[in-house]
C-alpha positions as CSV (number, residue, x, y, z in Angstrom):
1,X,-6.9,5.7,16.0
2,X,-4.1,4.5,13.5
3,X,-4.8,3.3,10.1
4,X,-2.3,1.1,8.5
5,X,-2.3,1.2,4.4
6,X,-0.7,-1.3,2.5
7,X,0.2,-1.6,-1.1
8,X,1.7,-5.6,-1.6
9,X,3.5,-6.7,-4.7
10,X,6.4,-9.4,-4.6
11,X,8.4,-6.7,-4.9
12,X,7.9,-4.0,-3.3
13,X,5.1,-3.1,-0.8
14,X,4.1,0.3,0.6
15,X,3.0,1.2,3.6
16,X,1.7,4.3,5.4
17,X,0.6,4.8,9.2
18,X,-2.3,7.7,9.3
19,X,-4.1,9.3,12.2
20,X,-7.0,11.4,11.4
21,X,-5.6,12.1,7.9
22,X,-2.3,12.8,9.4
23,X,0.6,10.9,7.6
24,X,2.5,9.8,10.9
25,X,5.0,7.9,8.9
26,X,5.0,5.9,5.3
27,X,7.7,4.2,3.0
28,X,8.7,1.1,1.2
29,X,10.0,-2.1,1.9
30,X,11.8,-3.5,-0.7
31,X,11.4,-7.5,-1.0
32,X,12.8,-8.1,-4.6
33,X,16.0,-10.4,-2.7
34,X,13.8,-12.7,-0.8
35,X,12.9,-15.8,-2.6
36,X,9.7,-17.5,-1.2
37,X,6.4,-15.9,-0.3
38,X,7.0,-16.9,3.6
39,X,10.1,-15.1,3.1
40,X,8.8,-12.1,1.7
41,X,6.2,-12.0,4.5
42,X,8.7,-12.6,7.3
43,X,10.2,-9.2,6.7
44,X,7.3,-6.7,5.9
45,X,6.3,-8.2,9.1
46,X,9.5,-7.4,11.0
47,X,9.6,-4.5,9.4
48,X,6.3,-3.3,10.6
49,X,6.9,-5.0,14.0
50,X,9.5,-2.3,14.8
51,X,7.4,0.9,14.1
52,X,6.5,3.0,16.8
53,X,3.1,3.3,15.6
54,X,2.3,-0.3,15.4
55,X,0.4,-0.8,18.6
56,X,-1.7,1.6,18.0
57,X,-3.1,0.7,14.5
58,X,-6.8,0.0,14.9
59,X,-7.1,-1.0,11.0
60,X,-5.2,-2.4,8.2
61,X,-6.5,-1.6,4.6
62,X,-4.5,-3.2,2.2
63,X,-5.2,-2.8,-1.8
64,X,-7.0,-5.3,-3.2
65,X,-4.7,-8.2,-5.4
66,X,-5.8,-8.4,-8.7
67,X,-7.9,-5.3,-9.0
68,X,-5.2,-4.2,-11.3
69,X,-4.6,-6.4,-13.6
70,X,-8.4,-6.3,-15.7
71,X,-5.8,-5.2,-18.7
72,X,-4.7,-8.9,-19.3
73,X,-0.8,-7.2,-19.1
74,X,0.3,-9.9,-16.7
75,X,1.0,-13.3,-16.9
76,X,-0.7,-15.8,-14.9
77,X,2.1,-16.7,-12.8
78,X,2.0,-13.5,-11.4
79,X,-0.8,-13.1,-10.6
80,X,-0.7,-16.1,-8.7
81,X,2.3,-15.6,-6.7
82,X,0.9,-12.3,-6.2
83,X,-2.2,-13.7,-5.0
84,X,-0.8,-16.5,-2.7
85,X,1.8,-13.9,-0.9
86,X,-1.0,-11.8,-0.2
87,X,-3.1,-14.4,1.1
88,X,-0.3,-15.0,3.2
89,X,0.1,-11.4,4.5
90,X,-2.9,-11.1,5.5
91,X,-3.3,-14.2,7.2
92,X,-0.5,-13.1,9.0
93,X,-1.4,-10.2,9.5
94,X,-4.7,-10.7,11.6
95,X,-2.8,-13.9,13.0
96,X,0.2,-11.9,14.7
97,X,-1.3,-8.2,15.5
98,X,-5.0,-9.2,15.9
99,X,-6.2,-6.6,13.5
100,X,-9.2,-7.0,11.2
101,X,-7.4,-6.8,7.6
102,X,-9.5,-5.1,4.9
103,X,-8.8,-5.7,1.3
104,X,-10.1,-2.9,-0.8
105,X,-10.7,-2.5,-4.1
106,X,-8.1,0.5,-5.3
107,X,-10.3,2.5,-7.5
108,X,-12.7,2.3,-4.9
109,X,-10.1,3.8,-2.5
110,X,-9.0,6.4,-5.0
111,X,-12.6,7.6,-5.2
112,X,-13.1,7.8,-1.6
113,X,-10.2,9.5,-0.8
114,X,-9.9,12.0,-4.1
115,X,-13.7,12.5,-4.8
116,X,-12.8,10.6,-8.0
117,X,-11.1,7.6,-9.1
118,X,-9.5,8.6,-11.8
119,X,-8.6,11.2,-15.3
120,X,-9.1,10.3,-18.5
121,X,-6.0,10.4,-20.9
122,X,-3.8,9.9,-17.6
123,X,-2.0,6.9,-16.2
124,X,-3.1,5.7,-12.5
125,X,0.2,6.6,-10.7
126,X,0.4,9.5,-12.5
127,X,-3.2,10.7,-11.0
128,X,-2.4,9.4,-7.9
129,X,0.9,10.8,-7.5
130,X,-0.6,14.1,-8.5
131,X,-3.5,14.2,-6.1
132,X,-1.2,13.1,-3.1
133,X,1.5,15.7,-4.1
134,X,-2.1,18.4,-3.8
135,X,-2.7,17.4,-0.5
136,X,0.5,16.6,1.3
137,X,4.1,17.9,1.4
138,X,5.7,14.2,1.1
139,X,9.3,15.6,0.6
140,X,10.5,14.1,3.8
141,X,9.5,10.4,3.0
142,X,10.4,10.3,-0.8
143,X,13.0,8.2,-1.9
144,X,15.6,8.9,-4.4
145,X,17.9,6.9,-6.3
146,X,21.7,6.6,-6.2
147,X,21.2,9.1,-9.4
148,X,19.9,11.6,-7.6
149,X,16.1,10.5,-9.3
150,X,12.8,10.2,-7.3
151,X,12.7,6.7,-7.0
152,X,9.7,5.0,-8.6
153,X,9.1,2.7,-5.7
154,X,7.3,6.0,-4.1
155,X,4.4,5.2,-5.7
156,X,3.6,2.0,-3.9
157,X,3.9,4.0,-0.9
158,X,1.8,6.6,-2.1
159,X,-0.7,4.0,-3.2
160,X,-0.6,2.5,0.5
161,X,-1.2,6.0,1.8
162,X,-4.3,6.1,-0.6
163,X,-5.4,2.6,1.6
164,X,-4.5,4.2,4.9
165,X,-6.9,7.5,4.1
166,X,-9.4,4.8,2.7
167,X,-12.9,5.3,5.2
168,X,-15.3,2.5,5.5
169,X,-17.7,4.5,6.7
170,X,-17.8,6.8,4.3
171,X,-18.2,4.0,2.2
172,X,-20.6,2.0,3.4
């Protein structure tokens, strides 16, 4: 049974396809150049459409929009078009690969799959880089840049492995 985890910004997403806590594959897909939502969706989608593991994913959990912005950091405009591409990946993504799409609440995740959510005094990519990096040897899918520099997009895939490790029934 595959899990798909996704972490979608207009950006950037990350995405990571478990088995039984196995990290078959993860990554991201950069989406910065593509200028409408539908856009944006058409290629995460034909992106995901190639993977070998695709037809075997019995779940999506993707990380819940908005859950991170209680710190009133962002402007409403993004969080709208964050919102309404969202909406649009999932929709499209229980339309095209029949799946049941759950949206889950990242901290609730982060608990789940850590024990705890997060540290005090440290930064939420930080702590979730840091617990990842403790149970996985991710060298082989980590990014750098042209510089040589682990490239920060990582932690959006990180963060979608987090959703992919996610257990509803551990949770319910």
């Amino acid at each position: 049974m595959v899990t798909l985890g996704l972490d979608a910004s207009t950006t950037c997403v990350g995405y990571a396809f478990t088995q039984d806590k196995k990290i078959l594959d993860m990554g991201f897909i950069d989406i910065k150049k593509e200028k409408t939502p539908k856009d944006k969706v058409q290629k995460v989608l034909e992106f995901l459409n190639k993977s070998s593991y695709i037809d075997n994913v019995f779940d999506i959990n993707i990380e819940d929009n908005l859950s991170g912005f209680a710190g009133g950091r962002t402007s409403q405009q993004v969080i709208i078009k964050l919102a309404k591409f969202n909406a649009i990946l999932c929709f499209m993504l229980e339309e095209m690969f029949e799946y049941n799409v759950n949206s889950i609440n990242p901290m609730t995740a982060r608990k789940n799959v850590f024990g705890k959510a997060r540290v005090k005094g440290k930064k939420a990519k930080e702590f979730v880089q840091e617990q990842v990096e403790k149970m996985y040897n991710t060298s082989k899918w980590c990014k750098h840049t042209t510089r040589g520099n682990w490239d920060k997009r990582n932690i959006d895939m990180y963060d979608g492995l987090v959703m992919s490790l996610f257990e509803k029934k551990a949770w319910l």
